[in-house]
N, C-alpha and C positions, 0 to 999 in steps of 0.2 A: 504493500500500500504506500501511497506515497506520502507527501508531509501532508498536504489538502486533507483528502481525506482520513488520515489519522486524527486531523482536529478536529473536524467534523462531527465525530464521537462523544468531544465536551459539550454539543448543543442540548446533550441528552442529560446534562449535569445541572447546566443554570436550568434550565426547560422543570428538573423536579426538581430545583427547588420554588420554584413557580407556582408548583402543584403542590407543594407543603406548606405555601405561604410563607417562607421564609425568604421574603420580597428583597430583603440588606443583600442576602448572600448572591441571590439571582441576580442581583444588579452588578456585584463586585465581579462575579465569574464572568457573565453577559461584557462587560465592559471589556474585561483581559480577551475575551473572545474574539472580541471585535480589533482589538490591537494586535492579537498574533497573526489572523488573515491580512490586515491590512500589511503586518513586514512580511508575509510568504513572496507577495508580488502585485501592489496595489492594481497595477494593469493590467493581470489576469483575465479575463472573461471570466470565468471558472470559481476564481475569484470573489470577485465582483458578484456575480450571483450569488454567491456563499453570503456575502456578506448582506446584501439587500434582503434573501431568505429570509436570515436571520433575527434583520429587523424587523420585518413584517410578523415573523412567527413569534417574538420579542413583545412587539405592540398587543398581536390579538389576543395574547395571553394574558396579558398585563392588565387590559382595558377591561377584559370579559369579567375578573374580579372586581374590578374596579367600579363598572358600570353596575355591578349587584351589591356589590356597599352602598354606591346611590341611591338603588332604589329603594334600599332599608333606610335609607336617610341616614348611613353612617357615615358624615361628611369628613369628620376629622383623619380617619382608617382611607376612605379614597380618596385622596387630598393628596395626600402619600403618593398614591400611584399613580394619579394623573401625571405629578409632577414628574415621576420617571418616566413616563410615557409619552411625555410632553418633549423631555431634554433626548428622546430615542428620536422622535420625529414633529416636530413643531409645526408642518403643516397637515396633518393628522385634525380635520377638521372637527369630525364630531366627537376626538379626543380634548380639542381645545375649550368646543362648546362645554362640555361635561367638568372639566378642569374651571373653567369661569362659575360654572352653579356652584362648584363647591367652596368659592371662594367667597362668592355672595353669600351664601348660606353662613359659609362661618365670618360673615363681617369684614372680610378682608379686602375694601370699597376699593382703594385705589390699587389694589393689583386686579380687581375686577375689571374696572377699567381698562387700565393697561394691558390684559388678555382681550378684552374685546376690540380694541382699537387693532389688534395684531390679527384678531380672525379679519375685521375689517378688510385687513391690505392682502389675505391671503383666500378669503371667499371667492372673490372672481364671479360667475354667474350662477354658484349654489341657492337657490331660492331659500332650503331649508335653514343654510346658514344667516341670509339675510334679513328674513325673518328671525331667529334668535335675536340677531343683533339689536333693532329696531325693539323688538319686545323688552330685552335686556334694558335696554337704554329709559325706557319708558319707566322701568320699573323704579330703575334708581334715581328717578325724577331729573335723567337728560333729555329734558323735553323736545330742546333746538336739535340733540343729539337723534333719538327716535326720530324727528320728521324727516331731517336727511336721509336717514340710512332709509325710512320706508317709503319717500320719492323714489332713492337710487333703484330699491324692489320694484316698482311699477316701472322706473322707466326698461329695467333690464328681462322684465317677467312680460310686459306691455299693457298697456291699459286694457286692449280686448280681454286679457286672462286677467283681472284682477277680482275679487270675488266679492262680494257685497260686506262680507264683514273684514276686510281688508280696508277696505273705504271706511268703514265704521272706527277702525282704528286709526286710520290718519283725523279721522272728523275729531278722536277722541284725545290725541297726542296735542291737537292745535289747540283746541276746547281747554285742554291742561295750560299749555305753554301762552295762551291768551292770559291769563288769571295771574300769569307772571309779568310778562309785555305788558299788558293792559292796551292792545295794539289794536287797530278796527281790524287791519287787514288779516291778521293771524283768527281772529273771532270770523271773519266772514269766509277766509279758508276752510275754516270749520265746518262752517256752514255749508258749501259748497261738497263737501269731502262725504258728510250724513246724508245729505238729498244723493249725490249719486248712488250712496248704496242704498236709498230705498226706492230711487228709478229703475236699478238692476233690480231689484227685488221687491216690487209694491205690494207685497200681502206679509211681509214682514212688519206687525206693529214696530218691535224697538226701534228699527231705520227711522219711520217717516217720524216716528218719538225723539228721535235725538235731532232731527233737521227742528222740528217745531221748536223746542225747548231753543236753542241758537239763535233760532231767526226772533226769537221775542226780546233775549239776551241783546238783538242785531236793532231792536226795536221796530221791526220791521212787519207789521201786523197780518200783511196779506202773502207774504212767503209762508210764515205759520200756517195761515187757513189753509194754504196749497194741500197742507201736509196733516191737518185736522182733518180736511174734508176726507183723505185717502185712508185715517187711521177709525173714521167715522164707519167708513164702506168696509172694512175689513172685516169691524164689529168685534171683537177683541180685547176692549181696552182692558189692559191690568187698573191696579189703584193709583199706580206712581202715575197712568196716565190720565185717569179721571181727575186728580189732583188738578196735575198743568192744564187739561184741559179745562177746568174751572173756573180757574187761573183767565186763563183766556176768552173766554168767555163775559169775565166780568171786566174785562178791557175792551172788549170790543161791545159793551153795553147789554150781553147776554143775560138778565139777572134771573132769566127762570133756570138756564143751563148752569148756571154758578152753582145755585142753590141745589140742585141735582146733584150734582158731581162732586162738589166738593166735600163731603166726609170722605172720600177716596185716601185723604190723606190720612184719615184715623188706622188705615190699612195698608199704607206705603209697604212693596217688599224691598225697597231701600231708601236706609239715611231717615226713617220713622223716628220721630220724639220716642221718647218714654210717655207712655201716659197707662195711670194704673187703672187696677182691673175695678169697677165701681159698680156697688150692688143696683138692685132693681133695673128699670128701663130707661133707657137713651129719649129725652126728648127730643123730636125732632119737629114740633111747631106745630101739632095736631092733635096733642092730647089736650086735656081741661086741665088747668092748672087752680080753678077757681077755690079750690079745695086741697088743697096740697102743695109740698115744699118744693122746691126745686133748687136742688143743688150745680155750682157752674163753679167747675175746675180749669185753674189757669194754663194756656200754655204758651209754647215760644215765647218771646223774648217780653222786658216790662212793659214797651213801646206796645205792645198786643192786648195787654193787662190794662193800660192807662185810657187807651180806644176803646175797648169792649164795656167799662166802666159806664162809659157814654148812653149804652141804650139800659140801664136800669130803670130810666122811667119809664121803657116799656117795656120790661119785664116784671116790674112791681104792680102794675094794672090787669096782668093775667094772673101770678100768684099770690097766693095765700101771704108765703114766708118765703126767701129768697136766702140760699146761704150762696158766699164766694170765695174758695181758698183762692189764696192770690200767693207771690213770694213774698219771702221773711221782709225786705227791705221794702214793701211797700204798705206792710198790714199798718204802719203809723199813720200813713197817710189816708186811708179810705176806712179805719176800722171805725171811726165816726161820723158816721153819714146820715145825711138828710132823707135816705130812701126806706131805712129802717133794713136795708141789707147786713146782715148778721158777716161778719168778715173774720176769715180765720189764716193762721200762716201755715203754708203746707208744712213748713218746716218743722212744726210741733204738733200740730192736728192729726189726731189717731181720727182717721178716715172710718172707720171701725164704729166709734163711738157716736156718730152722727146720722141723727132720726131724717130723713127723705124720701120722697116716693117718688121723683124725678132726677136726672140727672145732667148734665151736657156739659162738653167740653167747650171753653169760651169762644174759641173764634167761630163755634159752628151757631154763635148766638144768632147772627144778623141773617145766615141761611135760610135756621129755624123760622124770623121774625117774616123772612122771604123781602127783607127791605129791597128797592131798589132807587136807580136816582135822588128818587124825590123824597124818598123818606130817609136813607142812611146815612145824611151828617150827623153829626153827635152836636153841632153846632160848638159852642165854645163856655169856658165859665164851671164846667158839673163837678171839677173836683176840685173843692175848697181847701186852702192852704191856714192854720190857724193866724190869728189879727196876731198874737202875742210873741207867736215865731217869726210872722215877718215882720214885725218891730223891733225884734233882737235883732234880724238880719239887718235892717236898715241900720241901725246902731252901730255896729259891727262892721259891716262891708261896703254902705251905700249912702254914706252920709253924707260927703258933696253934691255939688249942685250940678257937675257935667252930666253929659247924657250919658245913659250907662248902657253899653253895651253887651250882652253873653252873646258867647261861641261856642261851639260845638259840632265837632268835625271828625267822628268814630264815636261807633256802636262800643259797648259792654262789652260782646263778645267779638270774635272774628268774621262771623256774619258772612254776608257779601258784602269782601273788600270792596268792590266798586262803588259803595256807596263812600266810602271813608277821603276825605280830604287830607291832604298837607299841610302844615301850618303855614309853610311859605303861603302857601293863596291866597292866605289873609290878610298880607301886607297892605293891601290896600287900604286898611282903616287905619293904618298907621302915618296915612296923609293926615287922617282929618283932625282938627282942633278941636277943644273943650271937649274930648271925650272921655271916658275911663273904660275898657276891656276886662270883661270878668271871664275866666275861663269855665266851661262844665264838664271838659272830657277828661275823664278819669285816668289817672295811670299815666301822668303827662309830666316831667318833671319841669321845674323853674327854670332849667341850663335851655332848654327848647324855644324860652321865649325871649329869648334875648337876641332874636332878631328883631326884633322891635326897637326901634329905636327913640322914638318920638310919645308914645304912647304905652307906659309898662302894662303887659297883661297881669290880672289881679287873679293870681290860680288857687283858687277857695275852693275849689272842689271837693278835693282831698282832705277839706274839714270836716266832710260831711258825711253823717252818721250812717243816712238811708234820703229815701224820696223823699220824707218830712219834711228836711231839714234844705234840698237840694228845694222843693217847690215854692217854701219860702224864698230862698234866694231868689229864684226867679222871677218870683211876682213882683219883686224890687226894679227888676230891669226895664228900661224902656221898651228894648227890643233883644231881640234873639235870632242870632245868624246862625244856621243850622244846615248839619248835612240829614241825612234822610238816619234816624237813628231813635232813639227812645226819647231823649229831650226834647225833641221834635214833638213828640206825642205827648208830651207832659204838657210842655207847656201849648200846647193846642186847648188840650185840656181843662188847664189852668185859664186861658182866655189869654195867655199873654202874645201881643202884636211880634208875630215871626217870618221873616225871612226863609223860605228851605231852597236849600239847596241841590238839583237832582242829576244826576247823570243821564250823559245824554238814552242810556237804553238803563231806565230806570223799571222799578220792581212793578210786577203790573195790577200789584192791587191799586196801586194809585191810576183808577180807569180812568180819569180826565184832569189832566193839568193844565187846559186850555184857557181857565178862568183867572180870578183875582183868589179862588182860593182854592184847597186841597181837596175839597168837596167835601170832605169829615170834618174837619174845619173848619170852622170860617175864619179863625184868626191869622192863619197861616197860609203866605202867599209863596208858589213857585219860581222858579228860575230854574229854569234847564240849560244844561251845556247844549252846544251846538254839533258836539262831537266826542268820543268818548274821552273821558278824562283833561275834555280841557276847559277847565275848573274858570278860568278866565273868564270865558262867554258867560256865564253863569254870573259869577261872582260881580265884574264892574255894572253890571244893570243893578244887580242889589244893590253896591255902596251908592249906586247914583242916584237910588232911591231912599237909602238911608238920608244922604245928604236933603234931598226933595224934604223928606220925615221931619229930622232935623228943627229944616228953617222953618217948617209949618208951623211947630210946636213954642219954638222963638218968639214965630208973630204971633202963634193963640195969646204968650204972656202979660 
């Protein structure tokens, strides 16, 4: 025999230890292996095939344990081997793919990365690799990342073969990487990316469901219908889409479809509140209440709490008794009221222990009531702030004679960012003379407002205990410049003269901002941007109104 095949012999040595799982050894032999054929005669033919064999029957060895630790999820044990199998043959595509999950899985981000960026440049026209890639990327919220690599998929796979939920993921990558941008054009790509896959596929509800939802986001009312009308004819709808459809509905002045549809959302299969399990029967606007309690449990945010507040005089003209858990931070402010509504905080209230023979969840009050236009303002003024608190406040906060202005530009929670302002946008009031700026947004520190130059913002917020304490202040203020948020609704509430501020593809409970006021409100007048996020359009028609306000108030003296 000659030297070749004498070596030949050792393949059978690393190979069990392979088969033993004694991975260290198989790799130390495997390596000497490969070094003694390469000094035999690297230019061999004979060779050369020995040695290529080798690696092939090296890899599928390797990978076939390795690929069944994955799927036990034992990432730390195939981690191991990928990585031998990776330094055997690095263009070993579905060894790299497999090598990348286990490094995401055990949190290893930036070598995740940096393995993906390398299948990147060695995929070539692998659609399956393409796909990883793009899905990868998405997951680890490289959103700019995903849309790239899943253009490169369509341009290289072709649009004729691209399949309807392929289109769903690009509609769903932009839809992510918009929220970031805050970009029209990334939002209307979106857009664009979901109607194709539900023109491939028109009996598909989620398709024409995720075009509508965007084209509303796009504020664009009659692209939605396109897509209503097609999710209407399918007849299908889940809850998430009875929801949005409701939604929509009550934007485009629908108020009997609203009122239909919307518990939908009591049954969302995603992204549902919490709302607990509550004895007896759901009113829904059609039982007698003339004789019985009716319990109304709060939900979403206070801004939802401070509005729904509004139609207790007419809900106290159908019941008997009227209970209302509302949250801890508001029970000071509504738990003394002129309706004789019994008000409790969910926070401490043993739900358990309370007599009722009705129930309903708050926002589905106005459904119930079947308000539409002409009856659903709440008008202004219903929720009274105590004289003795806003005489502390005045005392305290408000005691000069300039005109005092609050701000408030983000919600409580993280909500929809698009509603949320900058502070910089505010500069504008930092022209105007004889004024004082009271801050209301929580969570805002002192260092933030010292762009102001002319005008120091007075940030009292963060004194303050709950709504109590915050509506007092309010009532103090002339006026209130406001992004779309729960202050908003307070002071709507409260009756105090407000400013809101809306984005241009604003939430669509607000069905008509076409007036002098919010239509729930009367004290509270709109300003819409002209275009997403540009706060400007918006904003100088207020201060130019403020200013108008102002000098009126000057000449009333």
């Amino acid at each position: 025999m000659n030297e070749l095949s004498l070596l030949k012999l050792e393949r059978a040595k690393w190979s069990s230890y392979i088969d033993n799982n004694d991975i260290k050894k198989a790799v130390e032999y495997y390596n000497l292996y490969i070094e003694k054929l390469k000094k035999i005669n690297p230019q061999d033919n004979k060779v050369q095939d020995e040695i290529n064999l080798a690696k092939n029957f090296f890899q599928l060895k390797v990978t076939y344990i390795a690929n069944k630790l994955l799927n036990e999820k034992n990432y730390t044990k195939a981690v191991e081997l990928y990585n031998y199998a990776f330094k055997n043959d690095n263009r070993d595509i579905n060894t790299v793919k497999n090598y990348i999950t286990c490094l995401y899985e055990l949190k290893h981000h930036d070598l995740t990365l940096m393995l993906l960026r390398h299948l990147e440049s060695i995929s070539g026209n692998n659609y399956d690799a393409l796909k990883y890639i793009y899905i990868m990327y998405f997951t680890m919220e490289y959103y700019s990342n995903a849309i790239e690599a899943i253009k490169k998929y369509i341009t290289i796979k072709g649009e004729e073969n691209i399949t309807p939920a392929e289109y769903d993921d690009l509609g769903i990558f932009y839809d992510k990487y918009s929220s970031i941008t805050h970009n029209r054009s990334d939002r209307e790509n979106s857009y664009y990316a979901f109607a194709k896959a539900s023109d491939l596929a028109p009996d598909v509800e989620k398709y024409a469901n995720n075009a509508t939802v965007i084209a509303h986001t796009l504020g664009n009312i009659e692209l939605a219908r396109k897509y209503w009308e097609r999710i209407l004819k399918i007849n299908k709808m889940n809850n998430e889409s009875k929801y949005y459809y409701s939604m929509f509905c009550l934007r485009t002045g629908d108020f009997e479809n609203w009122h239909k549809y919307y518990d939908g959302r009591l049954k969302k299969e995603h992204n549902r509140p919490y709302y607990p399990e509550l004895k007896n029967t759901m009113w829904n606007g059609t039982q007698d209440l003339s004789n019985s309690t009716l319990l109304i449990y709060c939900e979403q945010g206070y801004g939802d709490t401070f509005w729904i507040w509004g139609y207790m005089p007419h809900i106290i003209k159908l019941a008997k008794n009227v209970i209302f858990i509302v949250q801890d931070c508001i029970y000071d402010l509504l738990k003394d009221n002129e309706y004789g509504v019994k008000v409790y905080s969910k926070d401490t209230v043993n739900i358990d222990d309370l007599i009722y023979d009705f129930y309903i969840y708050s926002m589905s009050v106005p459904t119930a009531l079947k308000l539409d236009k002409n009856n659903i303002s709440v008008g202004e003024g219903y929720i009274k702030s105590k004289p003795e608190l806003i005489f502390l406040m005045k005392n305290k906060y408000f005691s000069s004679n300039k005109f005092k202005i609050g701000i408030s530009f983000k919600g409580h929670t993280d909500g929809n960012a698009s509603r949320n302002i900058e502070i910089k946008e505010f500069l504008l009031l930092d022209e105007l003379e004889n004024i004082e700026i009271y801050n209301f947004t929580q969570g805002i520190s002192d260092e933030e407002f010292k762009i102001f130059k002319n005008n120091k913002v007075k940030n009292i917020v963060n004194d303050f205990k709950n709504f109590n304490e915050t509506a007092a202040a309010l009532i103090n203020c002339d006026l209130l410049l406001t992004s779309d948020n729960c202050i908003l609704n307070l002071a709507g509430a409260l009756g105090v003269k407000t400013f809101a501020l809306f984005n241009w593809a604003y939430e669509l409970r607000w069905f008509d901002l076409t007036g002098e006021n919010v239509i729930y409100y009367t004290s509270v007048k709109p300003y819409i941007c002209d275009d997403l996020d540009n706060w400007q359009s918006a904003m100088i028609p207020a201060v130019n109104d403020i200013k108008k306000f102002i000098l009126s108030k000057q000449e009333s003296l």
